[in-house]
N, CA, C and O of each residue as an XYZ file, in Angstrom:
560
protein
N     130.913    133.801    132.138
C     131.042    132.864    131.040
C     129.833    131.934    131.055
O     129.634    131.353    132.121
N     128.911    131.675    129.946
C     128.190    130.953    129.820
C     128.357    129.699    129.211
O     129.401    129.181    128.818
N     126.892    129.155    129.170
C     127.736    127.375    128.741
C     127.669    127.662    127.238
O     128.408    127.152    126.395
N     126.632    128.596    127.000
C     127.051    129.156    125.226
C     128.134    129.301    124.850
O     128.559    128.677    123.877
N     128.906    130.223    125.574
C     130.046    130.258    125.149
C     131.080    129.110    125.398
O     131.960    128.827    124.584
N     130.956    128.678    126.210
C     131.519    127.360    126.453
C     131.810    126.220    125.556
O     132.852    125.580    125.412
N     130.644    126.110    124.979
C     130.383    124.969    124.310
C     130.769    125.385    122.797
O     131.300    124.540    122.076
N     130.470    126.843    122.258
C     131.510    127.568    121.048
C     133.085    127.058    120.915
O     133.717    126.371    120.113
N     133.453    127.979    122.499
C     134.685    127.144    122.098
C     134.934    126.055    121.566
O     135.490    125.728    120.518
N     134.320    125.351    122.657
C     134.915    123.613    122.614
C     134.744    123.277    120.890
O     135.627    122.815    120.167
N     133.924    123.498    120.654
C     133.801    123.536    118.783
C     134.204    123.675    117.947
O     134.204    123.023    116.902
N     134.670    124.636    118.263
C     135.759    125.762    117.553
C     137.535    124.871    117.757
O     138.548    124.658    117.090
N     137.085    124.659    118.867
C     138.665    124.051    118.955
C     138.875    122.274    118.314
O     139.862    121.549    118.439
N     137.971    122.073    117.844
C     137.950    120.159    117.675
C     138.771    120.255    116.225
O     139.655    119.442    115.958
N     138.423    121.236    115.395
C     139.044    120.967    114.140
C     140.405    121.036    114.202
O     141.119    120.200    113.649
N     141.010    122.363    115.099
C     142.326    122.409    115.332
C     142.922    121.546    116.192
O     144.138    121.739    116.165
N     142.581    120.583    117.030
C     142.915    119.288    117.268
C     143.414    118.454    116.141
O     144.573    118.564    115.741
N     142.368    117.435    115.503
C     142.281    117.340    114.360
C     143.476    117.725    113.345
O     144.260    116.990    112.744
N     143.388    118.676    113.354
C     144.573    119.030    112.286
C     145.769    118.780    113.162
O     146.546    118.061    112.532
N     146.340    119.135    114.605
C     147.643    119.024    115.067
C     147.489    117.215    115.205
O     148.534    116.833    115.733
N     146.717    116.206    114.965
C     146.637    115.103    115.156
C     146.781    114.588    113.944
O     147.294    113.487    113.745
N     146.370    115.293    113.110
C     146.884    114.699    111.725
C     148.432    114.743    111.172
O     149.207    113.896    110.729
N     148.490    116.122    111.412
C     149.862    116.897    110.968
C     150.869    115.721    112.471
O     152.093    115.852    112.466
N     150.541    115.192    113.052
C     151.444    114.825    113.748
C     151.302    113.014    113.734
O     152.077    112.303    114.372
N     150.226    112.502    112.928
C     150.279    111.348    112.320
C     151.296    111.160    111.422
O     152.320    110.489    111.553
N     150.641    112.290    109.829
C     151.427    112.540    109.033
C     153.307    112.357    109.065
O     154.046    111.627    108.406
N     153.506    113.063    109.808
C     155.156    113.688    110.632
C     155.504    111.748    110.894
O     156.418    111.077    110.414
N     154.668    111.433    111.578
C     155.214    110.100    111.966
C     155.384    109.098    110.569
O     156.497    108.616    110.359
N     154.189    108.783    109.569
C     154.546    108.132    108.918
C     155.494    108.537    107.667
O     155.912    107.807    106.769
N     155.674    109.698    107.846
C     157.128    109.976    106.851
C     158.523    109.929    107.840
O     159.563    109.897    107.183
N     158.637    109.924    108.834
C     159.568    109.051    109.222
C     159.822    107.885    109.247
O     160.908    107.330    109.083
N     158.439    107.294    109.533
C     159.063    105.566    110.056
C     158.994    105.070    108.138
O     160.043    104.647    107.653
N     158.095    105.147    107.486
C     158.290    104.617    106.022
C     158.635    105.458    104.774
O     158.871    104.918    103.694
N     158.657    106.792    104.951
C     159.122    107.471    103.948
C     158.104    108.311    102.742
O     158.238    108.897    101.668
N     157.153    107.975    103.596
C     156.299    108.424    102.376
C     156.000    109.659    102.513
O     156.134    109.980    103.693
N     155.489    110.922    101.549
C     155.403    112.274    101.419
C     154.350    112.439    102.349
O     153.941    111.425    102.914
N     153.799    113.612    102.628
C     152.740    114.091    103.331
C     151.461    114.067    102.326
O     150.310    113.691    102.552
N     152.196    114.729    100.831
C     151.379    114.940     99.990
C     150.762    113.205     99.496
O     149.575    112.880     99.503
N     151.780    112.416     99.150
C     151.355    110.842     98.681
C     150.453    110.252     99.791
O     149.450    109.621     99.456
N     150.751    110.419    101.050
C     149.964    109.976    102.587
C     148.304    110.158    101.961
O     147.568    109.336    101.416
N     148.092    111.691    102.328
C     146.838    112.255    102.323
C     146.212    111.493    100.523
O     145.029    111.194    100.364
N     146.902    111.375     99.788
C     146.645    110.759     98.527
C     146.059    109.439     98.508
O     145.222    108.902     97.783
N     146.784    109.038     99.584
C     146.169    107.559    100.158
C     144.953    107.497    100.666
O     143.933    107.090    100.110
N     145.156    108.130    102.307
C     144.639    108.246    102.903
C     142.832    108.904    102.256
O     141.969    108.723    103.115
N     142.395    109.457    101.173
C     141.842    109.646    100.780
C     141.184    108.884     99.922
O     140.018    109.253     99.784
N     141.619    107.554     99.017
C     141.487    106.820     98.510
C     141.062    105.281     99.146
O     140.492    104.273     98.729
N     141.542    105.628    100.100
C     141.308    104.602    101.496
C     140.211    105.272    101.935
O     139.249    104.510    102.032
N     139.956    106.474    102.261
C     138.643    106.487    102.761
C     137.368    106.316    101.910
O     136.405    105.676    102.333
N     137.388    106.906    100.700
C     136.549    106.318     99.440
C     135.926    105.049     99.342
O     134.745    104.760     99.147
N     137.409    104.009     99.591
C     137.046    102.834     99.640
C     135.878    102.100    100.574
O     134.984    101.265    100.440
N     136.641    103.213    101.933
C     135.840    102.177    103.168
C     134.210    102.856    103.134
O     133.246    102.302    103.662
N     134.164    103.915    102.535
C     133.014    104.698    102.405
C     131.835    103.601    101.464
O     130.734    103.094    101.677
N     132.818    103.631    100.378
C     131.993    102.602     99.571
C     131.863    101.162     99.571
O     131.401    100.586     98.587
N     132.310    100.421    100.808
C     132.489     99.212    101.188
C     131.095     98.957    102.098
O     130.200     98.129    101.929
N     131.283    100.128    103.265
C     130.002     99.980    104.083
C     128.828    100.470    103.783
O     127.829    100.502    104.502
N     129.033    101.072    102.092
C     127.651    101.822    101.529
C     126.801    100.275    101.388
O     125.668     99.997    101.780
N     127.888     99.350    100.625
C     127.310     98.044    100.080
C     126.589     97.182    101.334
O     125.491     96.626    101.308
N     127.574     97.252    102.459
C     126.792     96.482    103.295
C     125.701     97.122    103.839
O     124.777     96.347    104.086
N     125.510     98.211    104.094
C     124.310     98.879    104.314
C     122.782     98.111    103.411
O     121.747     97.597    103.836
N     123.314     98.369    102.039
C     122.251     98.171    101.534
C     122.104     96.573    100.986
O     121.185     96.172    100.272
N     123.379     95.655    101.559
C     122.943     94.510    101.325
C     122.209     94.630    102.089
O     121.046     94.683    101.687
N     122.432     94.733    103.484
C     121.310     94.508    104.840
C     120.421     94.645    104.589
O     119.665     93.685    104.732
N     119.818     96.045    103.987
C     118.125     96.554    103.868
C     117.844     95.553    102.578
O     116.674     95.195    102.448
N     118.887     95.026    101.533
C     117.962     93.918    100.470
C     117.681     92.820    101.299
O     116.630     92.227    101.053
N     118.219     92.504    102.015
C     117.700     91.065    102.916
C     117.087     91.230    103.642
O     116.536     90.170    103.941
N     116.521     92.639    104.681
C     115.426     93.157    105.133
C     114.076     93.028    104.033
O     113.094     92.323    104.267
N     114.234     93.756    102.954
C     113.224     93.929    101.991
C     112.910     92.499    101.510
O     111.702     92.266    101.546
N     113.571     91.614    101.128
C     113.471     90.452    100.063
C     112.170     89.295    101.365
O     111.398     88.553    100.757
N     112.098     89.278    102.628
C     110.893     88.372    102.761
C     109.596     88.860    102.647
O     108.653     88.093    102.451
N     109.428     90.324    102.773
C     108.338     91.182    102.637
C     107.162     90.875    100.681
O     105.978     90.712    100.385
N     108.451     90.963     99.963
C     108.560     90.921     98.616
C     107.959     89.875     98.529
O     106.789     89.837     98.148
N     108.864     88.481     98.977
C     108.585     87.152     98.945
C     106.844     86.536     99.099
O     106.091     85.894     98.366
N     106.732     87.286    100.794
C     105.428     87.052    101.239
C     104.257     87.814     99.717
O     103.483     87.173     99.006
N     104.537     89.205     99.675
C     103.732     89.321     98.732
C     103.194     88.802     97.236
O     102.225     88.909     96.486
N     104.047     88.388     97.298
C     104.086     87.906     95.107
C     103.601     86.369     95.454
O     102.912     85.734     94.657
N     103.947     85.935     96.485
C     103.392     84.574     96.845
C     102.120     84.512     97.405
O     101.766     83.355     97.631
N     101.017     85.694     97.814
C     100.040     85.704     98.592
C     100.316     85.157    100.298
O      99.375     84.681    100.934
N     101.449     85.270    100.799
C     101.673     84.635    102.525
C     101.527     85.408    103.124
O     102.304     86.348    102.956
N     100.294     85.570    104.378
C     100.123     86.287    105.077
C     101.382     86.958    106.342
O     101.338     88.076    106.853
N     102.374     85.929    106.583
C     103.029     85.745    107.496
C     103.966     85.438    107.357
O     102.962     84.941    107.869
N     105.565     84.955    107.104
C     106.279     83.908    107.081
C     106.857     84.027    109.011
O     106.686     84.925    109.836
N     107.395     82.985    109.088
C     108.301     82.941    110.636
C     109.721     83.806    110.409
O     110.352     83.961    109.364
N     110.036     84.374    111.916
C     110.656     85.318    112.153
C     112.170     84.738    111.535
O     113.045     85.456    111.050
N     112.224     83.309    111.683
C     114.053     82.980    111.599
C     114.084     82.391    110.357
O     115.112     81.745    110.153
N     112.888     82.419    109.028
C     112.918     82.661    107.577
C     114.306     82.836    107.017
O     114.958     83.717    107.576
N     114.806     82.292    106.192
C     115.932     82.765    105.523
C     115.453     82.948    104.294
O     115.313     81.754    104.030
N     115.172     83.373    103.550
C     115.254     83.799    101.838
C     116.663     84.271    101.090
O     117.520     85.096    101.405
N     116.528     83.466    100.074
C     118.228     83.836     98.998
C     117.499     83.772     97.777
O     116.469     83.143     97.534
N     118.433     84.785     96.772
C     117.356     84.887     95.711
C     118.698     84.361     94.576
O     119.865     84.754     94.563
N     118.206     83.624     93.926
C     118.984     83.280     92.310
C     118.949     84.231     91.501
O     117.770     84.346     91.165
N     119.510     84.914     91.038
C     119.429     85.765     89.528
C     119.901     85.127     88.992
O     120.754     86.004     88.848
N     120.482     83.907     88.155
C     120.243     83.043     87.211
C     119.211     82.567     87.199
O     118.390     82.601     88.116
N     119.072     81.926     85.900
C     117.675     81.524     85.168
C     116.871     80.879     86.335
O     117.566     80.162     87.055
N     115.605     80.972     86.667
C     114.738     80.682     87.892
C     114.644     79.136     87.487
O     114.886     78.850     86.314
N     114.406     78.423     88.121
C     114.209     76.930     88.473
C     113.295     76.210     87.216
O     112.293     76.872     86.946
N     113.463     75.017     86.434
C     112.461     74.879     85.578
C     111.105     74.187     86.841
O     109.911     74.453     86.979
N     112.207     73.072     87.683
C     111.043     72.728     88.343
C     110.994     72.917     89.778
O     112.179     72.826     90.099
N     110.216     73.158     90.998
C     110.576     73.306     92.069
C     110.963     72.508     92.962
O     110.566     71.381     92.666
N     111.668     72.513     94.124
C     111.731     71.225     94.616
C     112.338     71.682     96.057
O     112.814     72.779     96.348
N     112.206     70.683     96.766
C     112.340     70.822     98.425
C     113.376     69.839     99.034
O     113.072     68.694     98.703
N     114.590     69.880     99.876
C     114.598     69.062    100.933
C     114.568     69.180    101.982
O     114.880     70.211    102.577
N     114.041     67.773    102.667
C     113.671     67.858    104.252
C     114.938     66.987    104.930
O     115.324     65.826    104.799
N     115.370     68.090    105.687
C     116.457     67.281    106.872
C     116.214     67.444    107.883
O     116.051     68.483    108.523
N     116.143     66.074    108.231
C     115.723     65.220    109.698
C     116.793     65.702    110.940
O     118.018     65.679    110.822
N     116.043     66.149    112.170
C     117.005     66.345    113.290
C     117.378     64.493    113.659
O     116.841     63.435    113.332
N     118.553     64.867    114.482
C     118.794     63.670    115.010
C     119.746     63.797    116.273
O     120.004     64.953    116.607
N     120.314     62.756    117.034
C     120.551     62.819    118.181
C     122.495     63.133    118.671
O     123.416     62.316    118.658
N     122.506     63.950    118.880
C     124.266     64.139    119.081
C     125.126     62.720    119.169
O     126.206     62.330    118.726
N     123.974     62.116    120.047
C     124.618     60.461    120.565
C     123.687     59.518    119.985
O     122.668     59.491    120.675
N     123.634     58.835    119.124
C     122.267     58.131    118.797
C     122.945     57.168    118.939
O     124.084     56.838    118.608
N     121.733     56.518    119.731
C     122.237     54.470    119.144
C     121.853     53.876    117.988
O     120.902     54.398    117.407
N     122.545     52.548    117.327
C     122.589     52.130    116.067
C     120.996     52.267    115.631
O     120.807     52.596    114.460
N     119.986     52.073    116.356
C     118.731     52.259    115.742
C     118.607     53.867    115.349
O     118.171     53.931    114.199
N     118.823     55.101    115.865
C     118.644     56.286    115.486
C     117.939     56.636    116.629
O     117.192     57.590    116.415
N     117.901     56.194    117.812
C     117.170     56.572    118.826
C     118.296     57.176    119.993
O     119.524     57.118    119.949
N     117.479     57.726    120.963
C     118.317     58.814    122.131
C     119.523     57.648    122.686
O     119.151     56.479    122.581
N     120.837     57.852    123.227
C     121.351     57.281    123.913
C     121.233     57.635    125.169
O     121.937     58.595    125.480
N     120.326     57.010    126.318
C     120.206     57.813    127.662
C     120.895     57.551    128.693
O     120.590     57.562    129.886
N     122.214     57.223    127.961
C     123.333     57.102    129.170
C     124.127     57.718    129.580
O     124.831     57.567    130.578
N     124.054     59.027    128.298
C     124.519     60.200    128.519
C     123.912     61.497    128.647
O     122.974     61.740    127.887
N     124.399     62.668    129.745
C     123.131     63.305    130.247
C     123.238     64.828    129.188
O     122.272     65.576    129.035
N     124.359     65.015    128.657
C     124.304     66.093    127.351
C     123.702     65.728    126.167
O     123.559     66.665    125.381
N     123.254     64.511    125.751
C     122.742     64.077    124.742
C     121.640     65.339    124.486
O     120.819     65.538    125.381
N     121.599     66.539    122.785
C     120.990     67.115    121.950
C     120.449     66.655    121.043
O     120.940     65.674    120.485
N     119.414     67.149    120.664
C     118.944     67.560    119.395
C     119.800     68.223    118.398
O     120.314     69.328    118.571
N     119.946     67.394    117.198
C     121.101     68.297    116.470
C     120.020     68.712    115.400
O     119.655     67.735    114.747
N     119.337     70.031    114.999
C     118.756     70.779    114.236
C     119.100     70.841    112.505
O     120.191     71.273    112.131
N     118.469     70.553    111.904
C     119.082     70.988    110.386
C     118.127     71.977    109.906
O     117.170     72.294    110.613
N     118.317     72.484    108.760
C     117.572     73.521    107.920
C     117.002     72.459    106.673
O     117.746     71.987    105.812
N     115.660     72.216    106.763
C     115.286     71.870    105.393
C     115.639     73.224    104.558
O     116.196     74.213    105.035
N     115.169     73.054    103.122
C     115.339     73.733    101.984
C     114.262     74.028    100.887
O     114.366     73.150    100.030
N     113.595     74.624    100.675
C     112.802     74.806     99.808
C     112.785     75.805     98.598
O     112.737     76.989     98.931
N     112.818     75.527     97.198
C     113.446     76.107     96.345
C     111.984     76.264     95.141
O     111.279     75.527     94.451
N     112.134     77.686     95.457
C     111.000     78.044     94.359
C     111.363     79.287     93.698
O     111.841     80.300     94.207
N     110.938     78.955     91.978
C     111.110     79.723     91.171
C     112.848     80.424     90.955
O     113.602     79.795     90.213
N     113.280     81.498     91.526
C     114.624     82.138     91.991
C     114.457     82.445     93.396
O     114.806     83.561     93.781
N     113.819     81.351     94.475
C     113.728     82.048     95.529
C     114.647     80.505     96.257
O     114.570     79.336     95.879
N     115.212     80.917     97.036
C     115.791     79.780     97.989
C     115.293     79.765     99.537
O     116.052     80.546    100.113
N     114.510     79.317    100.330
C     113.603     79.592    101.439
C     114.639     78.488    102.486
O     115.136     77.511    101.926
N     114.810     78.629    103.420
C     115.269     77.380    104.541
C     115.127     78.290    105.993
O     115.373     77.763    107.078
């Protein structure tokens, strides 16, 4: 016996698994809720459609938010943007005018002036995202 043949089998046999795993899913949920074998697989098919076409979308949201800083950099002439870039794009009417805000880090613990409290030894930097808004592009 070779592993050729070996490995035929094993192949050969996955579908008929498969089927005694279905046929014995099936068997179960027309006992416990009643539903046909034929209505099941009716489902079960419609359900997979779904999830098929659920993760088609996220797929290709991913690669539009892959694609969209590349785009960005180009039509804008930017050689570069930074790696942790966020870009969001408006498809409503693009901006008449552009405009930016800047938010200031500040201190987890600040004292009334806005300065470090150094009496405590966890005292952070609390980070914000400025915002910059051009044309239909949203940058932060």
């Amino acid at each position: 016996m070779t592993l050729i043949t070996t490995l035929e089998g094993f192949v050969l046999s996955i579908p008929a698994f498969f089927s005694n795993a279905f046929q014995a899913f099936t068997t179960f949920i027309q006992k416990t809720t009643g539903i046909l074998p034929a209505d099941l697989h009716h489902i079960l098919r419609w359900t997979g459609i779904f999830l098929l076409a659920f993760f088609l979308f996220l797929i290709l949201k991913r690669l539009y938010h892959l694609w969209l800083p590349g785009h960005f950099a180009r039509r804008y002439g930017i050689s570069r943007l930074p790696k942790h870039t966020i870009i969001k794009r408006r498809f409503r009417m693009p901006l008449t005018r552009n405009s930016y805000v800047l938010r200031f880090p500040s201190w987890r613990y600040a004292n009334q002036d806005k300065t470090r409290d150094q009496r405590r030894k966890g005292n952070k930097i609390n980070w914000k995202n400025s915002c910059l808004m051009i044309d239909s592009y949203k940058i932060s």
